[in-house]
LOKOL-362408 format. One record per residue (C-alpha): residue number from 1; chain; x, y, z. Coordinates in Angstrom, 2 decimals. Layout:
N
 seq mol      c1      c2      c3
 NUM   A       X       Y       Z
...
REM end
This chain:
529
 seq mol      c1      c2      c3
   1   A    0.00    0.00    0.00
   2   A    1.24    3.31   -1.00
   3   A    0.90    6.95    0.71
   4   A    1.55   10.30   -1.50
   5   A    1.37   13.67    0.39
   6   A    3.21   16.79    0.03
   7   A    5.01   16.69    3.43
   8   A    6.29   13.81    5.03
   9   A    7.85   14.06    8.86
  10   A    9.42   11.71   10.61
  11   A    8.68   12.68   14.30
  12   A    6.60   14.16   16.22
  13   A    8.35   16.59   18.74
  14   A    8.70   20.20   18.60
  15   A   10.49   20.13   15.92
  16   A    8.69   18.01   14.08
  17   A    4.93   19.33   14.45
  18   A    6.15   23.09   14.01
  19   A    7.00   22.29   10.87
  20   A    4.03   20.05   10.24
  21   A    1.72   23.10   11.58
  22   A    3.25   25.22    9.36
  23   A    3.83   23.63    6.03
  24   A   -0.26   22.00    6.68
  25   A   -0.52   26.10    5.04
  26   A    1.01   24.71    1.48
  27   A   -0.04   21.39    1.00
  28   A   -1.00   17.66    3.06
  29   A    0.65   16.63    5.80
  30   A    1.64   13.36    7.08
  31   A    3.53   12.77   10.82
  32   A    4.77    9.43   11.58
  33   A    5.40    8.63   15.17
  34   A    6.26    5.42   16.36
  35   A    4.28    5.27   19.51
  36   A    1.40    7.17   20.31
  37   A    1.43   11.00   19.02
  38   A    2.61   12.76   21.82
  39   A    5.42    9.82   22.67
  40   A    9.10   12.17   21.72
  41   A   12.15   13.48   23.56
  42   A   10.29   16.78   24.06
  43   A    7.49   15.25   25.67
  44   A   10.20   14.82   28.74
  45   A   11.57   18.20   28.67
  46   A   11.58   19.36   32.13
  47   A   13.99   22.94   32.24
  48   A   12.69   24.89   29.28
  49   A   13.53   27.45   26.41
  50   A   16.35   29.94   26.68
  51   A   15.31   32.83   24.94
  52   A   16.39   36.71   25.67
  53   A   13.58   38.50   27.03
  54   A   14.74   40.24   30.48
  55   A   15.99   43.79   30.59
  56   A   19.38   43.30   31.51
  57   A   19.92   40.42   28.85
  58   A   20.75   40.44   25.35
  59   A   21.28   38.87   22.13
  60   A   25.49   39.44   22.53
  61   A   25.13   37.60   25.67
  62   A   22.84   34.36   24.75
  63   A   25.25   33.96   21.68
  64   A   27.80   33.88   24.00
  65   A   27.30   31.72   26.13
  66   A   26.30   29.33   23.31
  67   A   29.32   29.69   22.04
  68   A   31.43   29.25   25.35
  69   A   29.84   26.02   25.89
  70   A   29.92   24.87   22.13
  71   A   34.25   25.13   22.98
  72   A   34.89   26.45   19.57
  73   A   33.04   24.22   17.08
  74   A   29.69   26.16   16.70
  75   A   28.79   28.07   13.85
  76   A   28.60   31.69   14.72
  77   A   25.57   32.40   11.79
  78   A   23.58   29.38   13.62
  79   A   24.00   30.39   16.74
  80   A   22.78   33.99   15.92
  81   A   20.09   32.76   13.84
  82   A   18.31   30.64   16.90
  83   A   19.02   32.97   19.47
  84   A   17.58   36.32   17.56
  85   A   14.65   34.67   16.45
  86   A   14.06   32.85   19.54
  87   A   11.96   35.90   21.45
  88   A    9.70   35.75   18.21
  89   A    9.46   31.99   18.15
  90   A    8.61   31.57   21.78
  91   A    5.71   34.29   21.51
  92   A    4.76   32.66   18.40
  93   A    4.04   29.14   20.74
  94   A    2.40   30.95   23.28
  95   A    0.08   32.54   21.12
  96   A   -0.91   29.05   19.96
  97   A   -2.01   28.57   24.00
  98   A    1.28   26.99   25.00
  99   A    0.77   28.41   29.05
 100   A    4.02   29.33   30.74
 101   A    5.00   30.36   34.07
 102   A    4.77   33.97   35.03
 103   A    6.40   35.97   36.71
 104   A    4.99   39.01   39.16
 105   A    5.10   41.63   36.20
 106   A    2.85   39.43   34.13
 107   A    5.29   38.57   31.52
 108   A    7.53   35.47   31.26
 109   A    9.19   33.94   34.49
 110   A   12.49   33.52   33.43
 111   A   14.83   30.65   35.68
 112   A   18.88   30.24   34.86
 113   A   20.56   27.16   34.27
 114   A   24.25   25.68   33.60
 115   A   25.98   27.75   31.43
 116   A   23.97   30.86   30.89
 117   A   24.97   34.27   32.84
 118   A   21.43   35.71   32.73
 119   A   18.02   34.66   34.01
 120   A   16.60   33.87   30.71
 121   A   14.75   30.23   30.94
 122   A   11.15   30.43   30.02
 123   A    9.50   27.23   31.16
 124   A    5.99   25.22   32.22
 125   A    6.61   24.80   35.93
 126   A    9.14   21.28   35.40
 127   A    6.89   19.90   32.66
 128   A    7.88   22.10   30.19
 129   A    7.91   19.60   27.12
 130   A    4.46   18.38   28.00
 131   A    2.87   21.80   28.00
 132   A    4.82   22.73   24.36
 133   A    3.65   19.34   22.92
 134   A    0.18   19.88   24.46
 135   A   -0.12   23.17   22.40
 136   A    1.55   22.31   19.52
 137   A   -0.89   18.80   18.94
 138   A   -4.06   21.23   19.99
 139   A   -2.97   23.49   17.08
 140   A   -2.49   20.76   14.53
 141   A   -5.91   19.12   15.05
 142   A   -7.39   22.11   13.86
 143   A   -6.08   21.65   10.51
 144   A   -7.43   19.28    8.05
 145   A   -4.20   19.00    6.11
 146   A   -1.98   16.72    8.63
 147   A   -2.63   13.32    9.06
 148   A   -0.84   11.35   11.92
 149   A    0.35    8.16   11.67
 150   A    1.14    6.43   15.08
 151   A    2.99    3.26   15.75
 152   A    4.49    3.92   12.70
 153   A    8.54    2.74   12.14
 154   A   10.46    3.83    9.13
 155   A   12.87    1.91    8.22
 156   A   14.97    3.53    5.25
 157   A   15.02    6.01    2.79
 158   A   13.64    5.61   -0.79
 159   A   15.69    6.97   -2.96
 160   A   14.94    7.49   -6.91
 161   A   17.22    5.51   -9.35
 162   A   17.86    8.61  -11.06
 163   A   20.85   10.96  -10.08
 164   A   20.06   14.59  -10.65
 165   A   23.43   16.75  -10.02
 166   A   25.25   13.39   -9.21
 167   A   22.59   12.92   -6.13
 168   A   19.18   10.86   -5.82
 169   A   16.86   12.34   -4.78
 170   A   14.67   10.68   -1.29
 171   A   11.24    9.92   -2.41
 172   A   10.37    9.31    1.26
 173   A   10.35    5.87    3.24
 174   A    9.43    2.41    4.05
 175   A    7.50    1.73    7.28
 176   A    6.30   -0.93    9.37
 177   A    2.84   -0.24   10.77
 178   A    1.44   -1.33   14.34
 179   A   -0.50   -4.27   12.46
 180   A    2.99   -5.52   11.15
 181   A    2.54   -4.51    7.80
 182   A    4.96   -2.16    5.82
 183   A    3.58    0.61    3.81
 184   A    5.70    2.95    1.54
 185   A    4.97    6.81    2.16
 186   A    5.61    9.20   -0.76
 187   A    6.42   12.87   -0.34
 188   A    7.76   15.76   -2.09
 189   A    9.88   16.55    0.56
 190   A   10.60   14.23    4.03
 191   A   11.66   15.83    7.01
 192   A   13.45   13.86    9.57
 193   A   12.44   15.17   13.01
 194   A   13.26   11.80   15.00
 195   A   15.42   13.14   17.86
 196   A   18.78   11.66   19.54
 197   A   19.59    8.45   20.07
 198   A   20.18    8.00   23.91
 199   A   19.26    4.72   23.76
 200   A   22.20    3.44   22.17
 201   A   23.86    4.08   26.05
 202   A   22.93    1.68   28.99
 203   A   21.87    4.70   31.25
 204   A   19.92    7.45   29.41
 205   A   17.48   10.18   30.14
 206   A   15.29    9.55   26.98
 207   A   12.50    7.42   26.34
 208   A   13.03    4.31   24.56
 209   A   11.90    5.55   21.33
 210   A   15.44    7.39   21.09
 211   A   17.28    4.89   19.07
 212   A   18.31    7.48   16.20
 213   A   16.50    6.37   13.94
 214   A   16.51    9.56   11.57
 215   A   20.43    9.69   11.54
 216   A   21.18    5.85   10.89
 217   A   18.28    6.14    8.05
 218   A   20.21    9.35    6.43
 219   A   23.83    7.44    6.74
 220   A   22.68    4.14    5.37
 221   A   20.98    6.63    1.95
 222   A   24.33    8.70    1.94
 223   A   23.76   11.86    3.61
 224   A   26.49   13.69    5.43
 225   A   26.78   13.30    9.20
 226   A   28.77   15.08   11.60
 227   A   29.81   15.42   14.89
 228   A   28.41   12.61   16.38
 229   A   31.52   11.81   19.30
 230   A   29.73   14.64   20.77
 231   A   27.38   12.98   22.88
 232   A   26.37   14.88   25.90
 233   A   26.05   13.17   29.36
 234   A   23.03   14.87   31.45
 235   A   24.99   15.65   35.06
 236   A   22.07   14.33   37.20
 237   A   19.81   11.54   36.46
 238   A   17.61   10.06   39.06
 239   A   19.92    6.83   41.15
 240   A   17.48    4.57   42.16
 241   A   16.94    0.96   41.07
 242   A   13.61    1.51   40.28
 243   A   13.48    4.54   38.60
 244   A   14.15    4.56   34.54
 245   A   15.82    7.33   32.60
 246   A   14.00    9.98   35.17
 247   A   15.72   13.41   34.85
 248   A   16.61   15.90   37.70
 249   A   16.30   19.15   35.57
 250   A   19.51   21.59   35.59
 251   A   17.17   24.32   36.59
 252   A   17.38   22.83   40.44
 253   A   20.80   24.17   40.02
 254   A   20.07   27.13   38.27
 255   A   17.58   27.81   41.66
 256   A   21.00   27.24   43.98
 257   A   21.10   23.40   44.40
 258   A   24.22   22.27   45.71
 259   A   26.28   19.08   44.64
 260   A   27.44   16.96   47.05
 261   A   29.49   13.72   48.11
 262   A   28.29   11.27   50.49
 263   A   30.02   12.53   53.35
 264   A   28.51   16.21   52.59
 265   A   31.45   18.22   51.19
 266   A   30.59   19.80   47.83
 267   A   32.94   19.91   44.90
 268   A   32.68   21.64   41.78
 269   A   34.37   24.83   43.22
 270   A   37.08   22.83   42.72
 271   A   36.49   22.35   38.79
 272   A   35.15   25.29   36.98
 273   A   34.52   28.77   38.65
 274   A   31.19   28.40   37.92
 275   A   30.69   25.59   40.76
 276   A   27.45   23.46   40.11
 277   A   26.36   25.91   37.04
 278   A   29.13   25.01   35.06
 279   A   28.18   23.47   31.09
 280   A   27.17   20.19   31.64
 281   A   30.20   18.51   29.74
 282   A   32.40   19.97   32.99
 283   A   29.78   18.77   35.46
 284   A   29.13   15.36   34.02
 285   A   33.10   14.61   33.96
 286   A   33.44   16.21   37.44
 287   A   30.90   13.98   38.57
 288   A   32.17   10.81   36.88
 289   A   35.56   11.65   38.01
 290   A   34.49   11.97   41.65
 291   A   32.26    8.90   41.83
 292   A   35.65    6.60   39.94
 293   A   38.14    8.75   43.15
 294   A   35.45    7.88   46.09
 295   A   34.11    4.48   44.58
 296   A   30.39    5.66   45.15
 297   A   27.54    4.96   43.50
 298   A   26.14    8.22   43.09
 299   A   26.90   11.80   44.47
 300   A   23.87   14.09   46.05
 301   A   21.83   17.09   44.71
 302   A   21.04   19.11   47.99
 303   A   17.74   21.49   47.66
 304   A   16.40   21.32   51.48
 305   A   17.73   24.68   52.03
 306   A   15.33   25.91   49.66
 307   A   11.76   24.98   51.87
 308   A    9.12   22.49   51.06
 309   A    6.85   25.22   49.55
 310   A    9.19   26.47   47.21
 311   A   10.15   23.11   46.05
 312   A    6.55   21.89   45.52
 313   A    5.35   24.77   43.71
 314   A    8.67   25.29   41.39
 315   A    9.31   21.66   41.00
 316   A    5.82   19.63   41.68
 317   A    6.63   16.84   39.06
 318   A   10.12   16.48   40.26
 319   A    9.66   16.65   43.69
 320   A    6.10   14.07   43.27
 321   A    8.22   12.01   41.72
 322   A   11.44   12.04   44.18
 323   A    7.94   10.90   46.84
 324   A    6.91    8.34   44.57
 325   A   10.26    6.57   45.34
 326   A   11.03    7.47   48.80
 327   A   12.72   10.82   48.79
 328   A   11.35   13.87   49.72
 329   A   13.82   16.33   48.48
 330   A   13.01   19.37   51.03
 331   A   14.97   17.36   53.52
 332   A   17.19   15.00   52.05
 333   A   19.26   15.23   49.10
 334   A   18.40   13.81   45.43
 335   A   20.55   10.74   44.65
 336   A   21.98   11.53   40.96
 337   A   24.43    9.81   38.54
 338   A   25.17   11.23   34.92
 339   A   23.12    9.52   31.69
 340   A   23.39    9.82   27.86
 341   A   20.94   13.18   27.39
 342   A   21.59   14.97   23.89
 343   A   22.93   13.99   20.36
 344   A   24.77   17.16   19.57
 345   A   25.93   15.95   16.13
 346   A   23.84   14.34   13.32
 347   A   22.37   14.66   10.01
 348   A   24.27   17.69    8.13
 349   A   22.07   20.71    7.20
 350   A   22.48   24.42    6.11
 351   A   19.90   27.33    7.90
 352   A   16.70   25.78    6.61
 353   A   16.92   22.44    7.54
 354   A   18.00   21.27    4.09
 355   A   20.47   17.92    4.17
 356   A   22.68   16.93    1.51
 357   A   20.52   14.78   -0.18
 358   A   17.83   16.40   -2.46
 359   A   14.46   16.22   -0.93
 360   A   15.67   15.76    2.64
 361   A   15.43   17.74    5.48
 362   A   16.36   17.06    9.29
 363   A   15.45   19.21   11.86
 364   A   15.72   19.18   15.83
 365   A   18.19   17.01   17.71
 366   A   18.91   14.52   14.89
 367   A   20.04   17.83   12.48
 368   A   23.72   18.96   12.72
 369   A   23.07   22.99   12.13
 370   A   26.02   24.13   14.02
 371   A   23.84   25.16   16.88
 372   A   25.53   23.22   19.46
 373   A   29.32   22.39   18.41
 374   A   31.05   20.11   20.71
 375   A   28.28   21.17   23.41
 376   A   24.96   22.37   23.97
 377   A   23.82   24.82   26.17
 378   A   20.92   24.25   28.45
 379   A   17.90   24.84   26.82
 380   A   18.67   25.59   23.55
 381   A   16.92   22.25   22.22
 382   A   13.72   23.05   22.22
 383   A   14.88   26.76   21.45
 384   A   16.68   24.93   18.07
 385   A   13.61   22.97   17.43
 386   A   11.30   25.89   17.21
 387   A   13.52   27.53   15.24
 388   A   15.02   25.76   12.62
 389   A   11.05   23.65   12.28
 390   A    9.82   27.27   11.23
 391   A   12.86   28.42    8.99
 392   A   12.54   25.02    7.51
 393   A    9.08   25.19    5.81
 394   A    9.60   27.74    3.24
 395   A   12.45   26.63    1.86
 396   A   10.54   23.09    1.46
 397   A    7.47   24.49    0.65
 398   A    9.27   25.82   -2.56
 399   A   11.29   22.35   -3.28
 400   A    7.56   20.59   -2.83
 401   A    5.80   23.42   -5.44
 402   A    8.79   22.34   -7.80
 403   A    7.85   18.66   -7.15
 404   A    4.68   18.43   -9.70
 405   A    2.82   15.44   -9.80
 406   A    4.27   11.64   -9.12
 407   A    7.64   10.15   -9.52
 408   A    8.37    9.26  -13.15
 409   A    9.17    5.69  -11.72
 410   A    7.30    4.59   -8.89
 411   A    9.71    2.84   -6.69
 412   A    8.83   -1.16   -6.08
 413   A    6.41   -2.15   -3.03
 414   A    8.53   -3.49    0.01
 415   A    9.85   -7.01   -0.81
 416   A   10.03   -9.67    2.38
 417   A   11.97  -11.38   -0.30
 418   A   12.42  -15.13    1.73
 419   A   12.33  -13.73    5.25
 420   A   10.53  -16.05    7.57
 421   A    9.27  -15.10   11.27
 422   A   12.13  -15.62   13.76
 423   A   12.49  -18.57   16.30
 424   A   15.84  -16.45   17.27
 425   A   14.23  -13.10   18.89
 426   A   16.89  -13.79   22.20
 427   A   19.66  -12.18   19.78
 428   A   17.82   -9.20   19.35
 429   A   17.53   -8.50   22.99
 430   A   21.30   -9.89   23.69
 431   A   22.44   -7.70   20.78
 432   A   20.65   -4.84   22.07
 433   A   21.65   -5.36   25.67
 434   A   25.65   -5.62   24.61
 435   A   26.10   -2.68   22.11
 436   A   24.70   -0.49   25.19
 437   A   26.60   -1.90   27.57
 438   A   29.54   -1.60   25.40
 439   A   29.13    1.82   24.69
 440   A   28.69    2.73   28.11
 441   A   31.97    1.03   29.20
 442   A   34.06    2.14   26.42
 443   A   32.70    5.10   24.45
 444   A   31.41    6.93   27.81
 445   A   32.14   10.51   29.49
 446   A   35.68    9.24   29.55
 447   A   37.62    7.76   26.31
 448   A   40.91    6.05   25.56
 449   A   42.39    5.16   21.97
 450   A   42.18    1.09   23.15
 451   A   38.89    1.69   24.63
 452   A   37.22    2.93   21.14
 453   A   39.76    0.20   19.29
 454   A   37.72   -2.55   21.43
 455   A   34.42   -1.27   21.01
 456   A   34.81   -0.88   16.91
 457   A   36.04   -4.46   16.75
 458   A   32.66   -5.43   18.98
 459   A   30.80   -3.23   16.91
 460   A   31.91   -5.18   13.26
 461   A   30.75   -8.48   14.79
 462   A   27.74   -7.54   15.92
 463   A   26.71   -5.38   13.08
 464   A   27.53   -8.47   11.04
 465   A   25.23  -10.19   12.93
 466   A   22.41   -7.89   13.37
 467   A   22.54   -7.91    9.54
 468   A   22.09  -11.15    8.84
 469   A   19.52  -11.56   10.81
 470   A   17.86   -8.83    9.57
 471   A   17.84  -10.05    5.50
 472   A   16.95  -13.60    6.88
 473   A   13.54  -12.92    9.50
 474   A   10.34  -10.72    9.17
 475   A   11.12   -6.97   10.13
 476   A   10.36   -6.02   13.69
 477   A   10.10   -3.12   15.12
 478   A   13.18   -4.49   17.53
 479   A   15.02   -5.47   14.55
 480   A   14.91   -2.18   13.16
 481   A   15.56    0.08   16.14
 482   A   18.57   -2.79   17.43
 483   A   19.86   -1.96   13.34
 484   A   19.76    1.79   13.55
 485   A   21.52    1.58   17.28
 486   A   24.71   -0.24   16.32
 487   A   25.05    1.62   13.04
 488   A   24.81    5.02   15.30
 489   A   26.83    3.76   17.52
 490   A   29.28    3.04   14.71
 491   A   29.20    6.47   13.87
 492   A   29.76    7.78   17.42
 493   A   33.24    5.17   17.60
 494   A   34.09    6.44   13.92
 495   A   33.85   10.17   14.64
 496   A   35.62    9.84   18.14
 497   A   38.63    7.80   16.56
 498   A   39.26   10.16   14.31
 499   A   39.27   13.18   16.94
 500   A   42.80   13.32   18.16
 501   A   42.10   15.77   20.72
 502   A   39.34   16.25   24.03
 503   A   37.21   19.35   22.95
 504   A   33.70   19.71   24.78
 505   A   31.61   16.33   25.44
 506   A   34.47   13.93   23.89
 507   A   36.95   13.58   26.64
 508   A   40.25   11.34   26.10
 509   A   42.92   10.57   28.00
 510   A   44.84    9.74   25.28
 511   A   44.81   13.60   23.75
 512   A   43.79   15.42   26.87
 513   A   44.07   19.03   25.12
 514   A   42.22   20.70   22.76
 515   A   43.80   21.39   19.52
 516   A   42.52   24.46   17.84
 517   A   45.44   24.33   15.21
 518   A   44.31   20.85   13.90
 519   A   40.93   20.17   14.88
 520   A   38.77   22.73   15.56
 521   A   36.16   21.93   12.65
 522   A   33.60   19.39   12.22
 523   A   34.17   15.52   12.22
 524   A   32.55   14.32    8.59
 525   A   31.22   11.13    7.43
 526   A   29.39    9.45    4.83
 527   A   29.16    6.56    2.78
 528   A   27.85    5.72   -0.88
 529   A   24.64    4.11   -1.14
REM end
């Protein structure tokens, strides 16, 4: 069975459904998410949007600070491009009855968090994510152009045979369906708005639809991808055996939250000048290097100087939560460990989303814009997503109005060729389970030459494997996330081997300096189709 719309996103977080809403204006719409439609990285974004709205801020400053924490490898255009149109962006959202905290003048309460030297956080109490997807989904159901596509898994590319300007052009994808069927989806343009890939870590913040899908897809159809040793480390996830991939939001800290070690004393004073508000890439290895010195489990987030009542009515999802499993925060510190957060690499793109292949866009945490570098700042995701979602439409819109009618050459219906249902399914999950593990242990906050040498070695086995056994049995939704996982994770070995140098979130003891004479610029790779 075969699809045909105008617009065809992969994704449905804010990135993905701002540029659904938007492009709905110039033709049909069709979202694919691959659980229900709210189910996305954003939906768990607890600390907010940075955008420059207080007096005593300003543009300079927010570009800045992105820059500081990007240590050298973000582009300066990006960075001025989200950050100027950010003000316009977030009013834009709240006009669409996204509901934000505010503060006693009416306006915008603005919070701080790691990295930023102004007050300029807007957020949703600590549910931030949830209130922007609330708003964004209450827009899009009022127009009759986008149609949503749930438990829906893509699963590559299509690509035409032809090769305009030495490039084919994507004609959209292949995708399994909740009823186990696969479908092929046509578009004039497909935007890939699938977020990070956190799940390719043992310990991660994101949901378990975060197995990069979007960049794997892009790779495996020849785009360019970049950057991707740059995976950023969220300082405090929840440490408790029965909580999974719960975040402590960086704006406890930005409200004065003090780290601490089991025995009390606090640390980071002793590792960047700005203590506990540091960029995350400092406070993640400061807390890594402090648990592997003390052999603890975790180290402590300490907010009971701040009073019950503050806590519950700043922080009433994270502090309901912290109850749910025995801790009540306003007198006894948060147990927190660092977990794989943010893909700050990815699919290649220029200002308007556009990727190297005709046809293809990427936008959000799976695009490389330049936003970010070696780093992002808090708060700039969903800032980034807003952005780059809007700037993306026209410049698709136009590519779609070029599009007229069908392909030439319809590509072929999915072929199961002689795959039979597995009686092997335990490799999938063993698979899964070791390239996680794996990555964890070797490709972590901290990095050695040997250390990436033994995971790529793993890595060719397994991929081996994985591929096999994905020609020879019926697709799966397992299969195909377990494929896109080790060929990200690939990527993320690849790009740190080649890195001779620590710069921002890759750390290495073998090259423990940054080397702006050699490598400050991108890490590129791609591969021919």
């Amino acid at each position: 069975m075969a699809h045909s719309f105008d617009f065809l996103v992969l994704g449905g977080g804010v990135a993905g459904l701002t540029f659904a809403l938007e492009a709905s204006a110039h033709g049909s719409v069709a979202v694919l998410t691959k659980r229900s439609r709210s189910e996305s990285n954003t939906l768990y974004a607890q600390g907010g949007i940075a955008s420059v709205l207080a007096e005593d801020d300003s543009f300079d400053e927010h570009i800045q600070d992105t820059l500081v924490a990007g240590a050298g490898l973000c582009k300066r255009e990006a960075v001025e491009v989200a950050v100027k149109n950010g003000p316009e962006r977030l009013r834009a959202l709240a006009d669409l009855g996204a509901r934000f905290n505010e503060g006693d003048n009416g306006d915008f309460d603005l919070t701080r968090e790691g990295g930023h030297s102004r007050r300029r956080i807007v957020h949703a109490s600590d549910i931030t994510g949830k209130e922007v997807i609330r708003a964004l989904l209450s827009a899009c159901d009022e127009k009759q152009n986008i149609q949503f596509f749930t438990d829906s898994t893509a699963i590559d590319l299509i690509l035409d045979k032809k090769k305009p300007r030495g490039q084919r052009r994507v004609l959209g994808c292949y995708v399994l369906r909740g009823d186990g069927g696969i479908e092929t989806f046509l578009a004039k343009t497909t935007t890939l708005a699938t977020g990070g890939a956190g799940k390719v870590y043992l310990y991660t913040t994101n949901p378990d639809i975060a197995s990069g899908d979007g960049v794997a897809m892009a790779y495996r159809a020849g785009a360019k991808i970049a950057n991707m040793e740059f995976y950023q480390f969220h300082p405090t996830c929840l440490f408790h055996p029965e909580a999974k991939s719960f975040l402590i939001s960086e704006a406890l800290r930005g409200e004065g939250g003090k780290l601490r070690l089991r025995n009390g004393s606090t640390f980071m004073e002793r590792y960047h000048p700005q203590g506990a508000l540091a960029p995350r890439d400092v406070v993640a290895r400061a807390i890594d290097a402090e648990m592997k010195r003390t052999g603890d489990e975790c180290v402590h987030l300490d907010m009971t100087h701040l009073g019950r009542k503050f806590l519950m009515s700043r922080f009433p999802n994270i502090y309901s939560t912290c109850k749910e499993f025995g801790i009540d925060m306003a007198v006894q510190p948060i147990p927190v460990v660092p977990a794989a957060h943010y893909q700050c690499g990815g699919v290649v793109t220029d200002l308007y989303g556009r990727a190297s292949l005709p046809g293809l866009f990427a936008i959000g945490e799976v695009a490389c814009t330049g936003l970010h570098g070696a780093n992002r700042l808090a708060s700039n995701s969903l800032l980034g997503g807003l952005v780059f979602g809007h700037r993306a439409v026209a410049v698709a819109a136009d590519e779609a109005k070029a599009q007229t009618g069908a392909p030439k050459e319809m590509p072929p219906e999915w072929d199961k060729g002689t795959a039979v249902e597995s009686d092997e399914s335990v490799l999938v999950s063993h698979n899964w389970e070791e390239v996680r593990r794996l990555m964890w242990n070797y490709v972590g906050i901290v990095r050695t030459d040997k250390r990436l040498a033994r995971a790529r070695r793993r890595l060719d086995v397994l991929r081996e494997e994985i591929r096999e056994y994905y020609w020879k049995f019926t697709v799966t939704r397992d299969v195909i996330e377990l494929r896109n996982i080790a060929d990200v994770a690939l990527l993320i070995v690849e790009c740190a081997q080649a890195r001779k140098e620590s710069r921002g979130l890759h750390y290495t003891l073998d090259y423990p300096q940054t080397d702006d004479a050699h490598w400050a610029h991108d890490t590129v790779v791609s591969r021919t189709p």
